[in-house]
C-alpha positions in Angstrom: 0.0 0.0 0.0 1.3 3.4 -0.8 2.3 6.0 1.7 -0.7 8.0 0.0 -3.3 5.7 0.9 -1.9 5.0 4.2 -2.1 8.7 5.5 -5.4 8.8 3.8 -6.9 5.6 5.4 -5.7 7.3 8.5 -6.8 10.6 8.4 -10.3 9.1 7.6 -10.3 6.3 10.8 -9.5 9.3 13.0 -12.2 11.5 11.4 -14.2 8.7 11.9 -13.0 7.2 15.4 -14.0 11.3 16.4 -17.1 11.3 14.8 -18.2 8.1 16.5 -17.4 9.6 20.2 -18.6 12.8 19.7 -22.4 10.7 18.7 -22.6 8.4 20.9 -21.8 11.0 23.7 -24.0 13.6 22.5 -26.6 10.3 22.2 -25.9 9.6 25.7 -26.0 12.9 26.9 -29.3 14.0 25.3 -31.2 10.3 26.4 -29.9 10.9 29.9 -30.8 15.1 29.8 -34.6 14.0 28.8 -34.8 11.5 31.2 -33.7 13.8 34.2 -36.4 16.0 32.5 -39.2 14.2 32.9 -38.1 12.9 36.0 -38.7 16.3 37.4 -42.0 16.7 35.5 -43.0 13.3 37.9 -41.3 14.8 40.7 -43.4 18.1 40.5 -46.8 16.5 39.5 -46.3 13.7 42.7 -48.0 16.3 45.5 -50.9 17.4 43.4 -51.9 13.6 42.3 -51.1 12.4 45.5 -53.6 14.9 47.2 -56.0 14.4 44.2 -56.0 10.5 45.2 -56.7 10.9 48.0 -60.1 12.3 48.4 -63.0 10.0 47.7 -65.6 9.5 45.6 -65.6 9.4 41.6 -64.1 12.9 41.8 -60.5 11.6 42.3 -60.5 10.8 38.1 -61.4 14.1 37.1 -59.7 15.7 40.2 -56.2 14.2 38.9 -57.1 14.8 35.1 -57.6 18.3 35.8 -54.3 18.7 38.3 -52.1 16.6 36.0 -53.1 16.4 32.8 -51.1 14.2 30.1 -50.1 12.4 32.8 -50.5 8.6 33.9 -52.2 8.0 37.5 -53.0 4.2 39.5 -53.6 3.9 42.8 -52.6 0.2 44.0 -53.5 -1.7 47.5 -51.1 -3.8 49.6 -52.1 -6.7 47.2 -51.1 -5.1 44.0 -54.6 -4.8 42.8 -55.7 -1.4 40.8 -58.3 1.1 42.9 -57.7 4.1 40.6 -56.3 4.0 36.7 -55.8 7.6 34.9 -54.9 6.1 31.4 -52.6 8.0 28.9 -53.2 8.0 25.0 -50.7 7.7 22.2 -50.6 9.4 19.2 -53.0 7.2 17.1 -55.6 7.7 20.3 -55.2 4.7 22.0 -55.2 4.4 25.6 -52.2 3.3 27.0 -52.4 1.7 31.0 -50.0 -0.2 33.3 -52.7 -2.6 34.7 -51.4 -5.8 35.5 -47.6 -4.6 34.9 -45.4 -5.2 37.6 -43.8 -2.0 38.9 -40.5 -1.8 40.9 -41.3 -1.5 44.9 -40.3 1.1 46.6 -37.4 0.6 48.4 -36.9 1.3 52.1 -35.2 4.5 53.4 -34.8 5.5 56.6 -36.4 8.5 55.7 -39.9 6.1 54.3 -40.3 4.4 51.5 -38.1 6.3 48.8 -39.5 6.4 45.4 -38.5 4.7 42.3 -38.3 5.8 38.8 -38.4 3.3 35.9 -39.3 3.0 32.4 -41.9 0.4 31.4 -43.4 -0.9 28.3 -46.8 -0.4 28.2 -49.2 -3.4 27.8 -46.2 -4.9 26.8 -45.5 -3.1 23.7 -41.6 -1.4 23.5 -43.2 1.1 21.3 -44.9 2.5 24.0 -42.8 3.1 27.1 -44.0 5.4 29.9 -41.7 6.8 32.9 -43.4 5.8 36.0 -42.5 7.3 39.6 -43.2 4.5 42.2 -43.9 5.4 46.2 -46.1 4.0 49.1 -48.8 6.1 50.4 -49.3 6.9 54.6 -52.2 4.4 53.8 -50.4 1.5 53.0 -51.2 2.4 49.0 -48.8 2.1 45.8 -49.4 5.4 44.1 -47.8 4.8 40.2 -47.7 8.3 38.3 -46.3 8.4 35.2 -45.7 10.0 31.6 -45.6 8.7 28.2 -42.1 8.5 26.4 -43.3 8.0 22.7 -42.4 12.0 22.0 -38.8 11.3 23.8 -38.0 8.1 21.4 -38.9 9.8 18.6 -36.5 12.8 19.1 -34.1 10.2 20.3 -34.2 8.6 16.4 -34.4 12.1 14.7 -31.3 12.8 16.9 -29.5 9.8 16.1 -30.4 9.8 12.4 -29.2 13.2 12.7 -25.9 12.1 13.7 -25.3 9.1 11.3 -26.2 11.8 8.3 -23.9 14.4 10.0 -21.0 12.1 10.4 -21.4 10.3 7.2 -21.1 13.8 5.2 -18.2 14.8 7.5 -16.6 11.2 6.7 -17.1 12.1 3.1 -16.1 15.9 3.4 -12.7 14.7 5.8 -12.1 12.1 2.8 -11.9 14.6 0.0 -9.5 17.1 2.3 -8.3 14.6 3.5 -6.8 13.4 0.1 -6.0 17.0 -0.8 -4.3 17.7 2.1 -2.3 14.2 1.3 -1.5 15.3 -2.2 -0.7 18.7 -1.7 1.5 17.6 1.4 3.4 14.8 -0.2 4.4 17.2 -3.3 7.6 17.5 -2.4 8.4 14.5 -1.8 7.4 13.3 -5.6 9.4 16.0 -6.5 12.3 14.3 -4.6 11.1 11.0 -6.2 11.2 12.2 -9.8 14.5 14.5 -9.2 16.5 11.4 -7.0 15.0 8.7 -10.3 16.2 10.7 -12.9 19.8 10.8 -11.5 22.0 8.1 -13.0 26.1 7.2 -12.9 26.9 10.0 -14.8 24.8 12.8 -13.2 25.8 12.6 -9.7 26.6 15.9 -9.8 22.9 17.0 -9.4 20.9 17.5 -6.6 17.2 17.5 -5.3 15.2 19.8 -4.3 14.3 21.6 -0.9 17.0 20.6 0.0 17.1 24.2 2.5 13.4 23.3 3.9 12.8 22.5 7.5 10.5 20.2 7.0 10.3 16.3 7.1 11.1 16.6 3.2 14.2 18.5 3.8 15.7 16.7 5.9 15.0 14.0 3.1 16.5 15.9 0.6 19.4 17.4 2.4 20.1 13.7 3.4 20.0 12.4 -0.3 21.8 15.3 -2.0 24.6 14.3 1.1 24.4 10.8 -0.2 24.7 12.0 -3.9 27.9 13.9 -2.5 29.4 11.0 -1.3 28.8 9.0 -3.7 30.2 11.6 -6.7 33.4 11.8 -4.6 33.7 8.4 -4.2 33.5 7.8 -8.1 36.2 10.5 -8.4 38.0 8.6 -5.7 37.6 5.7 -7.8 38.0 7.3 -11.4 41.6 8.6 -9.9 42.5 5.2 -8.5 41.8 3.3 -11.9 44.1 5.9 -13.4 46.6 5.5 -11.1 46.7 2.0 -11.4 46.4 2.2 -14.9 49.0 4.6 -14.7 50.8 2.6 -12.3 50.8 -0.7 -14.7 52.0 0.8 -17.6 54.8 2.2 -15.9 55.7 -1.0 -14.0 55.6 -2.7 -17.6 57.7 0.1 -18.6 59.8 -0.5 -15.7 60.1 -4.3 -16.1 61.1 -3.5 -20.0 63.8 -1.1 -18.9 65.1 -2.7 -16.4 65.4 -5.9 -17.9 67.2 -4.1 -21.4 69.4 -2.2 -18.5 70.6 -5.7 -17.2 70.7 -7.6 -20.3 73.8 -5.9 -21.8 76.0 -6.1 -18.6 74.8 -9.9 -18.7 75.4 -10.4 -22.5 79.0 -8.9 -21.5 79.5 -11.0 -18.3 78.4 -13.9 -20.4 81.3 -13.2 -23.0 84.1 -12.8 -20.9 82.8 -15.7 -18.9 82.9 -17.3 -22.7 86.4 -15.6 -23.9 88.1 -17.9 -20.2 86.8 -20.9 -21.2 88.1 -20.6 -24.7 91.4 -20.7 -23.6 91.9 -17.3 -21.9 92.7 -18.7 -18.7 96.0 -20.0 -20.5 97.2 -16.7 -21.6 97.9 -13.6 -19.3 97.0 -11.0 -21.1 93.8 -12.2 -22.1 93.1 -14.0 -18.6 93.5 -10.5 -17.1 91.1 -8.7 -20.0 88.4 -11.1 -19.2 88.2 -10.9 -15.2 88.7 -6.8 -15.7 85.6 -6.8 -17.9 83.7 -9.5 -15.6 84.5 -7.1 -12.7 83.1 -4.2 -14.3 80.1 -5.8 -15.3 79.3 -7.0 -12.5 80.0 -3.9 -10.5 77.5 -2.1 -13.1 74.6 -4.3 -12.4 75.3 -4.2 -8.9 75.1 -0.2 -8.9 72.0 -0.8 -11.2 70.0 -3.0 -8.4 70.9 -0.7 -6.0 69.6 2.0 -7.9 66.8 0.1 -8.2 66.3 -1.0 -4.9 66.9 2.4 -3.2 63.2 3.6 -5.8 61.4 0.3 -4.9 62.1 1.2 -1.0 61.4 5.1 -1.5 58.1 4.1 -3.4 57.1 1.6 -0.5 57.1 4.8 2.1 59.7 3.3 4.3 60.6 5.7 6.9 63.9 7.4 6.4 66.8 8.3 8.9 65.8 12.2 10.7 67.8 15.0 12.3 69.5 18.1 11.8 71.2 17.8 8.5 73.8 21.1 7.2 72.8 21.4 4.1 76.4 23.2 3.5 78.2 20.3 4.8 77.2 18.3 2.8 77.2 20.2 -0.3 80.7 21.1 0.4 81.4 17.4 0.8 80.1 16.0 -2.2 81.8 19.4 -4.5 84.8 18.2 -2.8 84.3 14.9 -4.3 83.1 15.9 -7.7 86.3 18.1 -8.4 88.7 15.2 -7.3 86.8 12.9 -9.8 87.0 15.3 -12.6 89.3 17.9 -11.6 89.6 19.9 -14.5 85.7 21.1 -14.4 85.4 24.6 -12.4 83.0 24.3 -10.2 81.8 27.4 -8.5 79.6 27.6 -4.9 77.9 29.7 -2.8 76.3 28.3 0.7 73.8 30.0 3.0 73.8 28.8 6.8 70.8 26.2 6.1 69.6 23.0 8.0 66.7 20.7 7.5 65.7 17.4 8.7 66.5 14.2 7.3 68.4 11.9 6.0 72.5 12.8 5.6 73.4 10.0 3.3 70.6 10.3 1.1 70.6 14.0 0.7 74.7 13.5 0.1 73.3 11.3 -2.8 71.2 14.0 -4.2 73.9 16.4 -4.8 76.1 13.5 -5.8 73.7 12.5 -8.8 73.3 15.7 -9.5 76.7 16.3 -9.8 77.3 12.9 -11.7 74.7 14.2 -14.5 76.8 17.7 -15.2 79.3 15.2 -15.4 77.7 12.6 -17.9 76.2 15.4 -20.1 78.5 18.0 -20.5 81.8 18.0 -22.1 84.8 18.1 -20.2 85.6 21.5 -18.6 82.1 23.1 -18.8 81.4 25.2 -16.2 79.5 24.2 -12.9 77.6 26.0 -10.1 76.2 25.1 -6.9 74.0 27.5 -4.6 72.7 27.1 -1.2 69.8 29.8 -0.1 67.5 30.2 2.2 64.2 31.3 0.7 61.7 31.9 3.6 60.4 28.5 5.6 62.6 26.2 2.5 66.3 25.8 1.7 66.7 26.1 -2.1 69.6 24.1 -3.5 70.6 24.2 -7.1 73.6 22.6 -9.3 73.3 24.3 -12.7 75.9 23.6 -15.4 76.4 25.7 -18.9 76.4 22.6 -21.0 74.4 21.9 -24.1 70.8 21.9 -22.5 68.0 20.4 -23.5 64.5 20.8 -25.4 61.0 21.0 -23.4 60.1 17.4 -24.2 63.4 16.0 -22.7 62.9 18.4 -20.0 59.7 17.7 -19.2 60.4 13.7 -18.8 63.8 14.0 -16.9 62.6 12.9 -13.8 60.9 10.0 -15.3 63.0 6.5 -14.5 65.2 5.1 -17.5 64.6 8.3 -19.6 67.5 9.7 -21.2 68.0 12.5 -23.5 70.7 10.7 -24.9 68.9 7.3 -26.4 72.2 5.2 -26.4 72.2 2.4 -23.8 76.1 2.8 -23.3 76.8 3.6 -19.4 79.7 5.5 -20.5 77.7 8.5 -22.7 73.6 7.6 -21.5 73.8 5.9 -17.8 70.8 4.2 -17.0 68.3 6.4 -16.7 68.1 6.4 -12.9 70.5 9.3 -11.4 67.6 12.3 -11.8 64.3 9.8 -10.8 66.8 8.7 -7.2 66.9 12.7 -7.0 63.0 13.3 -7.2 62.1 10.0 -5.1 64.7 11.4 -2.3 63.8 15.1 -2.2 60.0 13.5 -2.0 60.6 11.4 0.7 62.1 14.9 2.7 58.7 16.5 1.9 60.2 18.3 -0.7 59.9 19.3 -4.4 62.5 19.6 -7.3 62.1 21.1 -11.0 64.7 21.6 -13.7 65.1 24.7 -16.0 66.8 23.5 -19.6 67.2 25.6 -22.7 69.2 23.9 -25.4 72.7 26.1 -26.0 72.3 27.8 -22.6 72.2 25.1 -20.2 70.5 23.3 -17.3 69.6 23.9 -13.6 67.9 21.7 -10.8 66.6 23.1 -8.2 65.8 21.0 -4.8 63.7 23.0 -2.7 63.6 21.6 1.1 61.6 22.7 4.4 63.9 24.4 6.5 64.6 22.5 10.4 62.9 24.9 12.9 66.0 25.5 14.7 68.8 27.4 12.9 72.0 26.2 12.5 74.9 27.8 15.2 77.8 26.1 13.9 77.6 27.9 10.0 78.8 31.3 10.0 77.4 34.0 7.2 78.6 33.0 3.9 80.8 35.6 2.3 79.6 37.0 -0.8 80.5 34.6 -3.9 78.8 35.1 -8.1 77.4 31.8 -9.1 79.8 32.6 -12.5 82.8 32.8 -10.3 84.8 30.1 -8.5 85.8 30.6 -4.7 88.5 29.4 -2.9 88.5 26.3 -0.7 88.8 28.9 2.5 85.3 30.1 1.2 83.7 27.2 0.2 83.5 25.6 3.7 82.4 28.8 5.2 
């Protein structure tokens, strides 16, 4: 059953459930109001017919005719037989009597014999009821007066017919509001029905209305267009995750592909030499010592490559890394130190701001190591080199730009990316693997950081690693002393 017909069938049971108490008590009330009534009418003709009765002679008839007229009179002995009869007529004439109808005694007071009131059918017909008023005489007498009841029933079923018309026509008139009422109120909510049934997978993005009501209905509507909310963020949620896993296959695939051409050579090579000593190698110096060199340096190469490797599968896996107070001078001094021993013909200029952060020493040492390593691998010999340290406002700013040969915005844009290489040989010596400038970004993540390279071809190329800056400041550094980023300082400076 709809909710419709359910509010209706209920308005119209408590319409009617009212309508039936507010009869049957205004029934009641107006039986028991006439019956009190002419209860008093007997009470006030009793003295008169009394008095009336008790003279003698055939005078009593007329004498209570003329004192109480429309009323009923019988006078009855100690044995219950008539003396006196006043009989009453109905409407059609006929004379109505109690004769021979027991009447209720009297019942004993202390006060007399009280009297009784009753309603009796006369000569046995409920049609014709009469009110009698019971009471024993000084004289040992009954004295029965009473008055007829046929004008009281019949108001009685005009009332009542009264009633049933009235309450039918207000059960009629309460269904039709009723059901108006019911539509009218329920509106809304089929306005919520069609809105909320014409919202599909792609048009969670609407809403239903009232949904700024304070009523029943919207607090309906606020509830579903909440729902709706949820549910369109939770299909963004999910449209983002089936990219990222999309995203996150193809570059495992790539990964797998890369990795797996990355190894293959230093293999193939292993494989060879391994070959070139059991082909007789072994017998001859020269060649015995060629063929462990080159096994050495294969190896060596595919065990810097798993490293490499390693180091981005445990950076991707969120493991936590080492935290404290790192000098971010320090250790770019270190690892410039380093880089101008390995290639000691490449000027390398630097300028260091007193700057700490937290995290990891040896892994930010690696940063500015690979950095350092790709000026190395992709500019010619000699080409200029510069490394800044700066504070700019809650982040340290390092950058290791180099004036080599640059590159163009699509090389630029995927230097980050793991086994790209703007140089498409696979030879360690002139393209690496790929790995040096992804180990950067996966770092300088893992330190809540950012890093971003500027690259024009001709002019050259500059990363900058941009780091939150340790709360406290670092004591130990001094002020650096002022130092271009074109110009080289002296080993005095660099550690200042």
């Amino acid at each position: 059953m709809s909710l419709r017909s359910r509010l209706l069938l209920a308005v119209l049971a408590t319409v009617l459930a009212a309508l039936a108490m507010v009869g049957v008590s205004t029934y009641l009330l107006v039986a028991r109001s006439q019956l009190d009534q002419v209860d008093a009418d007997l009470e006030r003709a009793h003295p008169p017919i009394e008095e009336a009765a008790s003279g003698g002679g055939a005078s009593r008839l007329r004498d209570i005719r003329e004192v109480a007229p429309g009323f009923y009179a019988e006078v009855r002995d100690e044995s219950g037989t008539s003396e006196l009869v006043v009989p009453l007529r109905d409407r059609d004439g006929e004379l109505l009597t109690l004769e021979g109808t027991d009447v209720p005694a009297p019942a004993p007071s202390s006060a007399g014999d009280a009297a009784v009131f009753a309603s009796i059918d006369a000569d046995g017909d409920a049609d014709d009821q009469v009110r009698v008023r019971v009471s024993r005489q000084d004289d040992g007498t009954t004295l029965v007066i009473g008055r007829s009841l046929e004008d009281l029933l019949h108001t009685r079923q005009r009332l009542l017919w009264v009633l049933i018309v009235t309450g039918v026509v207000a059960a009629v008139v309460a269904t039709v509001l009723g059901a108006w009422l019911v539509r009218t109120g329920l509106r809304p909510l089929r306005d919520v029905e069609r809105a909320a049934a014409g919202i599909g997978d792609e048009d969670l993005d609407h809403r239903v209305p009232g949904d700024d009501e304070s009523t029943e209905v919207g607090q309906l509507a606020h509830a579903i267009n909440q729902m709706l909310e949820r549910l369109e963020r939770a299909a963004e949620q999910r449209e983002q995750d089936l990219a990222t896993v999309q995203e996150s296959e193809g570059r495992m695939r790539q990964f797998v592909a890369d990795a797996s051409h990355e190894l293959r050579t230093p293999i193939a090579a292993t494989a060879a030499y391994a070959e070139l000593f059991e082909r007789g190698a072994r017998d001859r110096p020269d060649d015995l010592a060629r063929a462990m060199a080159g096994i050495r340096n294969e190896t060596s190469r595919m065990a810097e490559l798993v490293d490499d490797l390693l180091l981005l599968s445990r950076l991707d896996e969120g493991r936590p890394i080492a935290h404290g107070a790192v000098d971010v001078g320090a250790v770019v001094a270190s690892a410039v130190e380093a880089a101008r021993l390995v290639d000691p013909e490449r000027p390398i200029s630097v300028q260091l701001a007193a700057a700490v952060v937290e995290g990891d020493e040896a892994r930010l040492r690696q940063v500015v190591d690979n950095l350092l390593g790709n000026v190395r691998m992709h500019t010619p010999p000699g080409t200029a080199c510069s490394v800044v340290v700066e504070v700019d406002g809650d982040d340290v700013v390092i950058s290791v730009g180099d004036d080599g040969p640059g590159m163009d915005s699509s090389d630029a844009a995927l230097a980050f990316d793991r086994f790209h290489r703007a140089d498409t040989s696979r030879t360690r010596a002139s393209g690496g693997s790929g790995l040096g400038l992804a180990i950067v970004a996966a770092i300088v993540a893992a330190h809540d950081g950012t890093v971003s390279l500027e690259s024009r071809p001709g002019v050259g190329t500059t990363v900058f690693v941009r780091l939150p800056r340790a709360d406290r400041p670092l004591h130990a550094l001094a002020p650096p002393r002022p130092g271009g980023r074109g110009g080289r300082l002296s080993d005095e400076e660099q550690m200042s």
